[in-house]
N, C-alpha and C positions, 0 to 999 in steps of 0.2 A: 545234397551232393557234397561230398569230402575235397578236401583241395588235392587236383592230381590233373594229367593230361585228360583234355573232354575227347568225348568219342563224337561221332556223327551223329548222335541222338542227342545229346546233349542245346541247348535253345538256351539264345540271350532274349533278354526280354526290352524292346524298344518302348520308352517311355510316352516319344514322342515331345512334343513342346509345351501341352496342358496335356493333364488326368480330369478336366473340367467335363463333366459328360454332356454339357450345354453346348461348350465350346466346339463339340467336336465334329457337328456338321458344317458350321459357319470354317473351321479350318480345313476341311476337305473338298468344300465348295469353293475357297480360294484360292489353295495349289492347286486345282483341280484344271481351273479354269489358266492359272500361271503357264501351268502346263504344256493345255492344249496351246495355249500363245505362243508359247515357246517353240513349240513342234513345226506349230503352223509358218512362224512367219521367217525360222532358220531352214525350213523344206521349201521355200519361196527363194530362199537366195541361192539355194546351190542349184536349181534347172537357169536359173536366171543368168548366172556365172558360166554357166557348162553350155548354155544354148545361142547366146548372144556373144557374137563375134568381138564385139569393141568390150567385150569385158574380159580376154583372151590376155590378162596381164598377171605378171606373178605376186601384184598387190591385190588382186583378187583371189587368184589362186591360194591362196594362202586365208582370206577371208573367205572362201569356200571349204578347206579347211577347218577353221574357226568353229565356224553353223554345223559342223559335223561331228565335232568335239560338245557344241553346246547341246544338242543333240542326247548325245552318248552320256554325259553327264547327269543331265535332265534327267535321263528315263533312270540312271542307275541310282538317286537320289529320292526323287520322287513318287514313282510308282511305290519303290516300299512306304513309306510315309504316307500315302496315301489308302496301302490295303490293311494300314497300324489303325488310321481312323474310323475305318470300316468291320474289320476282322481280326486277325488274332494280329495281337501286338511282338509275335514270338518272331524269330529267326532264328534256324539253326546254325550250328558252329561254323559249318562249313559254310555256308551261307555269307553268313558274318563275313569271316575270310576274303573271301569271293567279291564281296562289295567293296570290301577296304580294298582289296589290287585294282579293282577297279575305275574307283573315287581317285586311287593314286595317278593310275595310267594316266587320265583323264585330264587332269589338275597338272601333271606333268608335261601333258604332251601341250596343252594350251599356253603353259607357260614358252616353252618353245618357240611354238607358233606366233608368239605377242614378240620374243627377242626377232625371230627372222621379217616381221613385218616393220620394225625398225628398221632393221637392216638396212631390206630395201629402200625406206624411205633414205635412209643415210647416204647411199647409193646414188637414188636416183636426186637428192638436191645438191649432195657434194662433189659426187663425181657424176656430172647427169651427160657427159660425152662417152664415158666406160658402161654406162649403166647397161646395155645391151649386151656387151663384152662378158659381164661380171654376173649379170645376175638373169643366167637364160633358165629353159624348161628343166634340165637335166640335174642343175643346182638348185633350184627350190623343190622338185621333187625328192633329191637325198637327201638334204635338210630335212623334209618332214618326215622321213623315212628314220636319219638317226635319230630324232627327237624320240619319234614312236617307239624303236630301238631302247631308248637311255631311257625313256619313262615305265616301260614293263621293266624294265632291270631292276630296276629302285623299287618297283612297286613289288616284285617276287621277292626282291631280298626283306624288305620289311614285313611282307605276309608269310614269309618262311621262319624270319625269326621270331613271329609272334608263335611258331605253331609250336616250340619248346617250353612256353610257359604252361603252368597250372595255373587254374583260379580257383576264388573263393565258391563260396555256395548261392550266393547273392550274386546274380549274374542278369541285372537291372541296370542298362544303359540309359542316364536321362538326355537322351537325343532319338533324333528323327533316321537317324542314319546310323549305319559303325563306321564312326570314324578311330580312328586308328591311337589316339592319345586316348578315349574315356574306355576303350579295351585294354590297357595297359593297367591304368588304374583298378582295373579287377583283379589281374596278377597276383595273387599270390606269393610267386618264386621272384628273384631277382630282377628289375627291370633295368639296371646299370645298364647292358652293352645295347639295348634298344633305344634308351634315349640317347645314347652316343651317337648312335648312329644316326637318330633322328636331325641330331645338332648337326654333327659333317654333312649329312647330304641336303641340310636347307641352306647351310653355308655355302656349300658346295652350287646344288641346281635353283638356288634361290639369291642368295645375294651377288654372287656372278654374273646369273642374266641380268637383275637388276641392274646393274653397273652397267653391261653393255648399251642396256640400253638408253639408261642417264648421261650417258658416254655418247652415243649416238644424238639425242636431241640435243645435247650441249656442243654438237659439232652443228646441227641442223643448224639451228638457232643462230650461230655466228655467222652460219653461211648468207642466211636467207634476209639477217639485217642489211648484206653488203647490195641485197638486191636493189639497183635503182628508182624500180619502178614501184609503187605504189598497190598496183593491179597485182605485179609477181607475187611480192609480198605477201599479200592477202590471199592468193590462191595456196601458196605454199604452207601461209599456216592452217590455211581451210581444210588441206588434203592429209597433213599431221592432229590436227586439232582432233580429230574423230579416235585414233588408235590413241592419243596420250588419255584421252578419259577413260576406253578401255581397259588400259595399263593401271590406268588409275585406282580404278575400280576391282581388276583382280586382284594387285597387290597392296592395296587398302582396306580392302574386308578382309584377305588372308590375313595382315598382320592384326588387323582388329580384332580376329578371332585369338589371335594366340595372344595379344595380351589382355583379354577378356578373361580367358583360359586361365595367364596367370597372376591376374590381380583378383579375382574373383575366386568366390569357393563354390559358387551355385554352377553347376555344370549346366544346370535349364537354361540358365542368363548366356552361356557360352554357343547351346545350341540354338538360341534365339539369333544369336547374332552370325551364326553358321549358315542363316537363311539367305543373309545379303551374297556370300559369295558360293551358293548354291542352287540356290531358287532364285535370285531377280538379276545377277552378273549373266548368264545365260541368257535372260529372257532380253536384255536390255541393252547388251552386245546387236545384236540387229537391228535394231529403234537407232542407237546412233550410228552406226555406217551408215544407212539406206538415208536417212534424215537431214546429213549432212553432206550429201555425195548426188553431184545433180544427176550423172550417167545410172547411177543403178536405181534412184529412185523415177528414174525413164524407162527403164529397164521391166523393175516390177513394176510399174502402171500398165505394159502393156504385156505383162503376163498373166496378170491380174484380168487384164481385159477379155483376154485371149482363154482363158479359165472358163470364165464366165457364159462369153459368147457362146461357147463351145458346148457349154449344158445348154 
């Protein structure tokens, strides 16, 4: 194929994480099963959220959110990865496309999600007299509304400007997924006004929230030392302790990927470490809410139960 715009026939070829032909049932058996975990135990928490009256709070609401994105994420990641282990390794252009907006939506809109669940937390231990006042149904539902809003924006503008480039002939992605930097690198044509863009909008939707949120637990934190009591104390860092690992974890493998990406020349090594904030931040987001939160792991025991009895 000549370097020029691809047509809808045109197919990238996913490498996937080994070309090991050993490796390749023992890695499909793993995400496999990642997977179904994944599916299962975030489809657990949002009837759990939506059915149980005393979980009727907008720091659930927002972790019901969450399990919906890990969800949406999950499947747009891994089902392809997993029919790469089995079947053809190809996707087509539009394809391609199609999963980077979507990888982006996703990844956008979760970041969101992780800045408003601070919030509230900020909310509810700094100002916890306004906290009803401030943070009702009406405001966490347009929050998660513009989130969803600003994260398809960013995610069509970056999937539209990708559609102006040519590529080479060689159109071999060594990863599990298209992600949206090891498509660039195929490029042929100029990629200047795409990594620009790339840079403002992580500056932009990326070290912003961050801040908010640094900004938020560093108000938590002075509040919650003035608390007298011992018991407050430790309830308050009990009920933040859960979402900071979260936070932790999304934007600790994101940035671990991208300076993988650019200390590294092995793209494999990049797509290895693409798995933590792909495949096990999703699956792992629900192990710690439920884990560490005595009401919803009350909750799912007797949904659990109620599951069960029921068969």
């Amino acid at each position: 194929m000549t370097p020029g715009n691809l047509s809808d026939t045109a197919e990238f070829l996913l490498l996937g994480l080994s070309e090991d032909p050993e490796l390749q049932p023992l890695l499909f058996g793993l995400f496999l099963s990642i997977y179904l975990i994944t599916i299962a135990e975030n489809l657990l928490i949002i009837p759990a959220i939506i059915f149980d009256s005393h979980l009727h709070m907008p720091m659930y609401f927002f972790l019901s959110n969450l399990s919906f994105v890990n969800i949406c994420f999950s499947t747009t990641t891994i089902l392809k990865m997993l029919g790469t282990q089995t079947q053809r390794k190809s996707i087509s252009y539009t394809g391609c496309l199609t999963q980077i907006c979507f990888v982006l939506t996703f990844a956008g809109l979760e970041n969101g999600i992780l800045v408003m669940m601070a919030y509230d937390r900020f909310v509810a231990i700094c100002h916890p007299l306004r906290y009803t006042a401030i943070i009702n149904p009406k405001l966490c539902g347009l929050l998660v509304l513009l989130s969803f809003l600003i994260s398809v924006m960013d995610a069509l503008l970056h999937t539209l400007m990708a559609l102006r480039l040519s590529f080479h002939s060689n159109l071999e992605i060594p990863h599990f997924f298209c992600e949206l930097a090891h498509v660039l690198k195929l490029a042929c044509s100029d990629i200047l006004i795409n990594n620009i863009l790339i840079y403002v909008v992580t500056s932009v939707l990326g070290v912003v929230p961050l801040s908010g949120i640094t900004f938020s637990y560093t108000r938590i934190v002075s509040s919650v030392l003035k608390i007298p009591s011992a018991g407050g104390t430790y309830k308050a860092f009990s009920i933040c302790g859960s979402h900071l690992i979260v936070v932790s974890l999304f934007y600790g493998t994101g940035f671990g990927v991208y300076l993988s990406s650019a200390a590294s020349h092995s793209s494999r090594k990049s797509a290895i470490v693409s798995v933590m904030y792909t495949v096990v931040t999703p699956m792992a987001n629900p192990f710690i809410y439920s884990l560490r939160n005595k009401d919803m792991m009350g909750v799912l025991r007797k949904l659990i139960y109620r599951i069960f009895s029921f068969h």
